[in-house]
VOGU-3710 file (C-alpha; in Angstrom, 3 decimals, decimal comma):
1> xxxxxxxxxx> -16,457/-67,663/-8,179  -16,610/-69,064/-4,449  -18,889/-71,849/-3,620  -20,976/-69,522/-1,274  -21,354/-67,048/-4,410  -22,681/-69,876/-6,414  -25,087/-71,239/-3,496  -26,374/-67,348/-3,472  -26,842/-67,867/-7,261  -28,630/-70,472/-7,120
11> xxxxxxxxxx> -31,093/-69,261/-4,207  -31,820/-66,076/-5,954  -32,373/-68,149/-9,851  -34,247/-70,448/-7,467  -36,319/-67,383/-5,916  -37,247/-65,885/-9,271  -38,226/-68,760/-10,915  -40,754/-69,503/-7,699  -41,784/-65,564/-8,356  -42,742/-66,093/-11,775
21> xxxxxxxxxx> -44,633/-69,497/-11,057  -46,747/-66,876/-8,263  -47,241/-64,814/-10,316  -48,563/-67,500/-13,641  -50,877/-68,937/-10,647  -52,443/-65,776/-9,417  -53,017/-64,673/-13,504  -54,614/-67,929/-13,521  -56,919/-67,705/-10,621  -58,201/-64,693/-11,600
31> xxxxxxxxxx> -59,496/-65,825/-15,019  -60,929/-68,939/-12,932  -62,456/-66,790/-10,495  -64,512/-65,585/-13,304  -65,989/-68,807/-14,881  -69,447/-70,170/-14,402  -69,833/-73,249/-12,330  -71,146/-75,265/-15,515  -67,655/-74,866/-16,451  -65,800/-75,277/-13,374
41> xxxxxxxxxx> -67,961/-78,202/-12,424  -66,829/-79,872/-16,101  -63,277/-79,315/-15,306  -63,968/-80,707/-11,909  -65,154/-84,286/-13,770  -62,345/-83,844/-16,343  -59,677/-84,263/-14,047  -62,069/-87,256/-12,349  -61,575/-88,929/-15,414  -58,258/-87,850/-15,482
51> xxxxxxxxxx> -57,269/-89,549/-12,103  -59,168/-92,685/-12,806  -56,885/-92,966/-16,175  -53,557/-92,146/-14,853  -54,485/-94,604/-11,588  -51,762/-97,481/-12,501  -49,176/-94,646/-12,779  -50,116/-93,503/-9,906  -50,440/-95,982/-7,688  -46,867/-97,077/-9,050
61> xxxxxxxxxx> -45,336/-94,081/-7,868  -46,449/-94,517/-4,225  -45,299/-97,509/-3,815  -41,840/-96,578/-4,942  -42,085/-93,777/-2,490  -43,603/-96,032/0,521  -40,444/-98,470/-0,196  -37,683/-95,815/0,246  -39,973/-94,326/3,206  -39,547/-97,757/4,721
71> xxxxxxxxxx> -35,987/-98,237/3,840  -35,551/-94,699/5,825  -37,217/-95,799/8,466  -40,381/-93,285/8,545  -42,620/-93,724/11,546  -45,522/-96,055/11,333  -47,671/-93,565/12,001  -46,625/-91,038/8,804  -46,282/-93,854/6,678  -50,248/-94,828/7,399
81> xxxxxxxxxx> -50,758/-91,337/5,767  -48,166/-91,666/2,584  -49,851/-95,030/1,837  -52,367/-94,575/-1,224  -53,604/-97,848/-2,101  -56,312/-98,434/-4,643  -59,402/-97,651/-2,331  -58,048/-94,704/-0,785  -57,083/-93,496/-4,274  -60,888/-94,481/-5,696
91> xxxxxxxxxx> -61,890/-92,364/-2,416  -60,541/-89,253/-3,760  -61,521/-89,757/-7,340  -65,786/-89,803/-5,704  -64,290/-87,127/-3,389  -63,643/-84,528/-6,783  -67,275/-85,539/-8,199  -68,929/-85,241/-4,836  -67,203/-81,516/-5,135  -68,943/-80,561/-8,421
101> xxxxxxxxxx> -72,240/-81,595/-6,800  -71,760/-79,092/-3,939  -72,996/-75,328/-4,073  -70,648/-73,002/-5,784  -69,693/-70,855/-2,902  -68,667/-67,916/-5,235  -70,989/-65,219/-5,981  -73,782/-65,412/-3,629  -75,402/-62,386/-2,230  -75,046/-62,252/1,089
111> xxxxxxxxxx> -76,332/-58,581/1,769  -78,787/-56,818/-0,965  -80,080/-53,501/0,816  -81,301/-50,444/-0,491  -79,389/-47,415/1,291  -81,588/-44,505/-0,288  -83,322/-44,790/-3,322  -81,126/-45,512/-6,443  -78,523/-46,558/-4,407  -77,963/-50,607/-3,638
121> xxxxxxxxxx> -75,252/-51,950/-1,694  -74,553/-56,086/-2,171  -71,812/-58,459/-0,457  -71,094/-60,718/-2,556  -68,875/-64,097/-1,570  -65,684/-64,075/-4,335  -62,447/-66,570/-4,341  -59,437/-65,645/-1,970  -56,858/-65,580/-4,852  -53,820/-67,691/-4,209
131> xxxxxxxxxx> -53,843/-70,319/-1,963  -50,181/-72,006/-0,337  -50,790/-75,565/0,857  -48,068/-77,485/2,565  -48,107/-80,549/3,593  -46,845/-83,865/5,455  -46,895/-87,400/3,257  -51,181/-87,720/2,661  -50,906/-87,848/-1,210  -54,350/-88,285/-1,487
141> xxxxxxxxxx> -54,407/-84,138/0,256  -53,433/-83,462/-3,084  -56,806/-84,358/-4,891  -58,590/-82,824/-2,002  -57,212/-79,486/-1,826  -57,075/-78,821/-5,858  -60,549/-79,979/-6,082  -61,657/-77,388/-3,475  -59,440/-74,860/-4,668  -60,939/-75,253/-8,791
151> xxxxxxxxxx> -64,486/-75,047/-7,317  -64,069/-72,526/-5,092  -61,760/-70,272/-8,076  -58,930/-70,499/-6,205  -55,252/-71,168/-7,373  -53,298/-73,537/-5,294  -49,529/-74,201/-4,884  -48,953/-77,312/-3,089  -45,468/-78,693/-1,519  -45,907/-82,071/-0,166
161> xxxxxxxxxx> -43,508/-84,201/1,767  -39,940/-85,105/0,155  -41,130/-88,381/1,099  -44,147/-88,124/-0,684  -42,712/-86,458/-4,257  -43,327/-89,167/-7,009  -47,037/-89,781/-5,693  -47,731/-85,765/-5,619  -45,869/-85,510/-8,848  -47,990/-88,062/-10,495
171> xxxxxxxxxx> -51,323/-86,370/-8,899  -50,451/-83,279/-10,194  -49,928/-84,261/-13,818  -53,032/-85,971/-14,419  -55,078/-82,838/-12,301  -53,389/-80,354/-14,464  -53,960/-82,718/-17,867  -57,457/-82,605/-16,945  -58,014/-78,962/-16,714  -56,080/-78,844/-20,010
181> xxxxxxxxxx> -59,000/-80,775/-21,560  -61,933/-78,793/-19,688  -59,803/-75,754/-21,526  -58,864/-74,094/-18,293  -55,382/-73,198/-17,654  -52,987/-75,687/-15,471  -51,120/-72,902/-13,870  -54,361/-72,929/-11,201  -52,618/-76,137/-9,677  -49,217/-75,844/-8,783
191> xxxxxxxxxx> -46,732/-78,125/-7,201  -43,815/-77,573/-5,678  -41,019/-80,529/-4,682  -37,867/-78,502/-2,666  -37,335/-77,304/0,928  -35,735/-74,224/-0,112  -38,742/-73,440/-2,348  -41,136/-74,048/0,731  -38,904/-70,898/2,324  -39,396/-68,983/-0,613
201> xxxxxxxxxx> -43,360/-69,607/-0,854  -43,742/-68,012/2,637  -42,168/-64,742/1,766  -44,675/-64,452/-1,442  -47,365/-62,343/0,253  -47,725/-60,284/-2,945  -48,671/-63,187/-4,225  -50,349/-65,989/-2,304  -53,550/-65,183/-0,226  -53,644/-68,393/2,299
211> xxxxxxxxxx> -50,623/-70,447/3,428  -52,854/-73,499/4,698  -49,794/-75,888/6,748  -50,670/-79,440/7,074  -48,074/-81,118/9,460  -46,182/-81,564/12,970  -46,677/-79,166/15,945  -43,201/-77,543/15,122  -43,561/-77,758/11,562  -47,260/-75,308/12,230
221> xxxxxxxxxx> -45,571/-73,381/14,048  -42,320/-72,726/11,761  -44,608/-71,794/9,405  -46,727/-69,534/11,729  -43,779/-67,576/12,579  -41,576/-67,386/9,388  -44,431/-65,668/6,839  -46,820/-62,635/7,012  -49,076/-64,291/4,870  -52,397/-64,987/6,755
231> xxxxxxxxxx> -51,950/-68,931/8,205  -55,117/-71,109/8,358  -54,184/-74,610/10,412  -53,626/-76,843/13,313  -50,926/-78,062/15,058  -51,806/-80,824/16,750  -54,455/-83,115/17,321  -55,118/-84,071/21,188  -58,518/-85,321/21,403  -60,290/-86,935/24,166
241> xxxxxxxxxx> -63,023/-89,037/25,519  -65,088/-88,277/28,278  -67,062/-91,287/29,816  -69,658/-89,710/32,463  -71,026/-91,242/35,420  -74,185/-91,683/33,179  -72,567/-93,324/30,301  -73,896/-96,532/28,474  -71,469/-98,493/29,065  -71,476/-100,670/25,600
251> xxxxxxxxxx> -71,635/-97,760/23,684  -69,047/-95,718/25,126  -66,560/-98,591/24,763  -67,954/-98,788/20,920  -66,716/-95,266/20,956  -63,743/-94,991/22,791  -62,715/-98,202/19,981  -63,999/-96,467/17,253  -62,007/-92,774/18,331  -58,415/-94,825/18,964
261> xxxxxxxxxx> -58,345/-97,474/16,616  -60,286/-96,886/13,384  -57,469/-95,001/11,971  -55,243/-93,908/15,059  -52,548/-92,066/12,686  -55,571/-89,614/12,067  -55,748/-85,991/13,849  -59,329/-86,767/15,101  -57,935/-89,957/16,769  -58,510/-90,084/20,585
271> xxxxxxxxxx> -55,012/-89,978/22,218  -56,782/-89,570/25,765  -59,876/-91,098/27,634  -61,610/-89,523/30,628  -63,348/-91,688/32,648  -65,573/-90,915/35,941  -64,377/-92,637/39,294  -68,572/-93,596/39,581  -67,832/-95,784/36,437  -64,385/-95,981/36,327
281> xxxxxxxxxx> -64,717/-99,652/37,384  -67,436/-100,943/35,778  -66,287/-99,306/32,035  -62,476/-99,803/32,380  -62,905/-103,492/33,070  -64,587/-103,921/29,912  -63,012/-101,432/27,866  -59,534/-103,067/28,353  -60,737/-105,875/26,446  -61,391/-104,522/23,530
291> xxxxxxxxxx> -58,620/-102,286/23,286  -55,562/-104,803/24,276  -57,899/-107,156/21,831  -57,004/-104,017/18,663  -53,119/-104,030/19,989  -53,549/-100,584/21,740  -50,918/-99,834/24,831  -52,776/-98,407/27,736  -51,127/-96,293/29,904  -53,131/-94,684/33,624
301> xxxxxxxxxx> -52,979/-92,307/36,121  -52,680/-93,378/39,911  -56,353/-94,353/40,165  -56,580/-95,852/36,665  -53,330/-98,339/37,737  -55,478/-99,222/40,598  -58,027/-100,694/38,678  -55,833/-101,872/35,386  -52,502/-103,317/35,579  -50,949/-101,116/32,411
311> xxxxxxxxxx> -48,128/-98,789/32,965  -47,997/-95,003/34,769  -48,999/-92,083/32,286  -46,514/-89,278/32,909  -47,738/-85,450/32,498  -46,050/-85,204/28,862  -48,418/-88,178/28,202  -51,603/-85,401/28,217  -49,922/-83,284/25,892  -48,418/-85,940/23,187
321> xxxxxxxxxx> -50,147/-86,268/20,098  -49,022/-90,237/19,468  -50,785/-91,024/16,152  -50,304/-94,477/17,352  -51,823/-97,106/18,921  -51,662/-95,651/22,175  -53,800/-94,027/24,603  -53,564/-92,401/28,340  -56,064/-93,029/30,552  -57,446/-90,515/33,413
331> xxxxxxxxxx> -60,175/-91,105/36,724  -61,856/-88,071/37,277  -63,731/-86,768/40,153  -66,510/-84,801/38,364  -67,850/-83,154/34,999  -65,970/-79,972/35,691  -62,733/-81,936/36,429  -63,139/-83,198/32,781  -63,984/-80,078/31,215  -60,786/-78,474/32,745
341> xxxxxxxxxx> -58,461/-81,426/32,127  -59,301/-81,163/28,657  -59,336/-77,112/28,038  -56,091/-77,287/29,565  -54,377/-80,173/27,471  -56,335/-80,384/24,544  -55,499/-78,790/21,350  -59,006/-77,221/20,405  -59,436/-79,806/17,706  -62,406/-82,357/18,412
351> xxxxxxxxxx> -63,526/-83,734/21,804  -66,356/-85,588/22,690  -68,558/-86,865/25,925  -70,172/-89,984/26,454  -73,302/-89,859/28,716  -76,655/-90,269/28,713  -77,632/-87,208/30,569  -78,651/-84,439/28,307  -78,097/-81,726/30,503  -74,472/-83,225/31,331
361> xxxxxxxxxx> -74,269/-83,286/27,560  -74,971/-79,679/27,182  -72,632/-78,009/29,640  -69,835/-79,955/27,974  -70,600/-78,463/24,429  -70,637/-75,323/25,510  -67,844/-75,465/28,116  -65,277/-77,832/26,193  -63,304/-74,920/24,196  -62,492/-76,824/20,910
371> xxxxxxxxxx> -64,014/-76,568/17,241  -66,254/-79,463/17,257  -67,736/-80,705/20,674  -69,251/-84,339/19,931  -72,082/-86,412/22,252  -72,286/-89,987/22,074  -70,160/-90,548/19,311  -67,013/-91,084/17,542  -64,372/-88,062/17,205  -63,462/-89,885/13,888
381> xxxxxxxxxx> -66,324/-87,742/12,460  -64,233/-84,627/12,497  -63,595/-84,614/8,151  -64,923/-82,922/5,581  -65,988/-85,424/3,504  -67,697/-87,067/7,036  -69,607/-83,274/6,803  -70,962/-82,860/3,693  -67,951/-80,743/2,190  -66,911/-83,320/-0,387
391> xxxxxxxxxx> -63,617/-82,396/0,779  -61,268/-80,477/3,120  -58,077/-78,343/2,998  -57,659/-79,211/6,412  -58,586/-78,491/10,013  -58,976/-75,106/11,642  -58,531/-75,016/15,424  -57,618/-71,087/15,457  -60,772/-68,988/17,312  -61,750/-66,869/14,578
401> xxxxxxxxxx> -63,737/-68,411/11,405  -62,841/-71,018/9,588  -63,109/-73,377/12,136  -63,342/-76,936/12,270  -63,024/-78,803/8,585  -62,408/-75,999/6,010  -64,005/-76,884/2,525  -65,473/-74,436/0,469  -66,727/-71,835/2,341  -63,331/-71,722/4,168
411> xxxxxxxxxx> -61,735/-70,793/0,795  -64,340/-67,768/-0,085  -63,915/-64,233/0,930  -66,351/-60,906/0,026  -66,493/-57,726/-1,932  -69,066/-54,898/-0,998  -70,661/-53,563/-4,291  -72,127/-50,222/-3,850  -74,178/-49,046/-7,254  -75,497/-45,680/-7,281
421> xxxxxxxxxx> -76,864/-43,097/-9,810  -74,090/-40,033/-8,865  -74,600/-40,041/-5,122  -72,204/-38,033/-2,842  -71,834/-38,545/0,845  -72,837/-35,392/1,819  -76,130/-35,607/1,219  -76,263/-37,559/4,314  -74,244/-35,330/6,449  -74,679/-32,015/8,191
431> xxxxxxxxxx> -77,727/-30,448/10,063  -80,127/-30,812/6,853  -78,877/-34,687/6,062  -80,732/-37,132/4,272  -81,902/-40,361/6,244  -80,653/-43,608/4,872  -83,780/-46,036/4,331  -81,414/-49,322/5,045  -83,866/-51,213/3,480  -83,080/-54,839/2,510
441> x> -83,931/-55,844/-0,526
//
């Protein structure tokens, strides 16, 4: 046998075995679509417990993996994200519980309306199926996205980062040991650990529902272009600040600090601040401060370098997503200039304004094309947990709904259910037809 007759092997053994795992999960789903939430919401605190037991083993694994991300010299930026220290890793654990508290989002009646007498049509909300998360180091996504998924009936087969494989692999085996003890199946929570499986996953539209992507702008798009599985994501995170000619000064710095530096390898991090030549002066001055004060590197425009002695921004420098400690800085001549600077360079994700003219306010919410629109405070607000979800599969910048954080109801479809008593359709066609009474219910 040649050697490219035993790769070929191997990808097709490798292929089926990923086919039958698709299939386990959907089986799965479907008899967790049906459960009440009493039980679901049990399971939910099961694997809380779970977690909180399995924590030293846990917390053990990620440090191995953030040592040999270090010795392989990952960026600072992704290794921020692989990190899951004790806190972050409590964080979760309240994130799962706050989950079971939340609304079950399957099975409510969204539509109940009488068509004719005796017959009733409903839409009712129902679980997606299968969903396909992939994902960039952020251990802690894992907890997240499985609690979402269990509440919401969905099955979900993750593949995290290679760099991030003994922390996922540690996650996953206490989630799936606590749905064990709830008495619910752990084929609803998959995990898988190779590239080569990640290609396989997007060709399983028979089988998975969502793929959700959770990663670089060319890893999105990769993804985007290499499945015909319905893709639910964003690709970048280019976020801006816009301080108006009516801005409060001390608070829009407290912003602009807050949106760089709070957690800068975030995807609602500021990577660009807009600042109005009436107050360019006045704000930058102070600004500067506090931001060389938090180690950020400052880089201008032509009129920004007149006022601050920091280095020239270049035009990739709108564009770049740094998930650093670094931000561009731009003088504007007007409102409109912002808006336009921003739906041309922005990546639909979060933006915000800082001004303390309401009217200024509103024509940048509704002109700013991006899924949240903020006013007089921090971008850093764009997260699930931050909204109420509990959680979050991740951010939707895409047009059509979900947009924005995706928890639950991002993870719900509907069925219509039409009950009758041997009604035909043409009764209500032809010259003698039957009025509908459309009445709701």
């Amino acid at each position: 046998m040649t050697f490219s007759s035993v790769a070929d092997s191997s990808s097709v053994s490798a292929a089926s075995s990923l086919l039958l795992l698709a299939q386990q999960t959907r089986d799965s789903a479907r008899s967790l679509a049906t459960l009440p939430t009493e039980q679901k919401n049990q399971a939910l605190e099961a694997v809380a417990d779970a977690l909180e037991m399995a924590a030293p083993e846990i917390l053990t694994a990620n440090q191995v993996d953030c040592q040999a991300a270090k010795d392989a010299g990952i960026s600072a930026a992704l290794y921020a994200r692989l990190k899951l220290d004790e806190s972050k890793l409590k964080g979760a654990i309240v994130g799962v519980r706050d989950v079971a508290k939340l609304p079950d989002p399957v099975g409510e009646v969204q539509i109940h309306r009488e068509l004719d007498q005796g017959l009733v049509l409903k839409r009712i909300t129902c679980p997606l199926g299968v969903l396909g998360v992939i994902f960039e180091a952020r251990p802690d996504a894992v907890v997240q996205i499985s609690s979402l998924a269990i509440k919401s009936g969905n099955g979900v087969i993750l593949k995290g980062g290679k760099e991030a494989i003994r922390s996922c692999e540690a996650l996953v085996k206490a989630i799936r040991q606590g749905l064990s003890q709830a008495g619910i199946d752990p084929a609803v929570v998959q995990l898988l650990t190779t590239r080569e499986e990640t290609l396989e996953l997007l060709k399983l539209d028979q089988y998975v529902d969502l793929i959700i992507p959770r990663g670089s702008n060319a890893f999105v798009r990769f993804v985007q272009q290499n499945t015909h599985i319905p893709v639910l994501g964003h690709a970048d995170g280019v976020c801006h600040l816009y301080v108006d000619r009516a801005a409060d000064v001390q608070k829009a710095v407290m912003i602009a600090v807050d949106a760089k530096t709070q957690y800068p390898a975030a995807c609602n991090a500021i990577e660009t601040l807009l600042v109005h030549r009436a107050i360019a002066s006045e704000f930058l001055l102070e600004a500067v401060v506090a931001l060389q004060m938090r180690k950020v590197e400052l880089r201008g425009d032509d009129r920004t370098r007149e006022i601050l002695n920091i280095p020239a921004a270049t035009e990739a420098d709108w564009t770049t997503e740094y998930s650093d400690l670094v931000l561009s800085i731009k003088v504007v001549d007007s409102l409109e200039q912002a808006i336009a600077h921003i739906n041309t360079y922005g990546s639909r994700h979060t933006e915000a304004i800082a001004t303390e003219d309401l009217q200024t306010a509103a024509t940048f919410m509704a002109q700013v094309d991006a899924a949240g629109v903020y006013h007089n405070c921090s971008t850093r607000f764009a997260d699930g947990f931050r909204y109420g979800f509990g959680a979050e599969v991740g951010i939707s910048t895409q047009k059509m709904p979900p947009r924005g954080p995706v928890g639950l109801e991002g993870l719900v479809t509907y069925k219509y259910h039409l009950t009758g008593d041997g009604h035909i359709a043409a009764t209500y066609t032809g010259p003698k037809a039957k009025p509908f009474t459309h009445r709701d219910l």
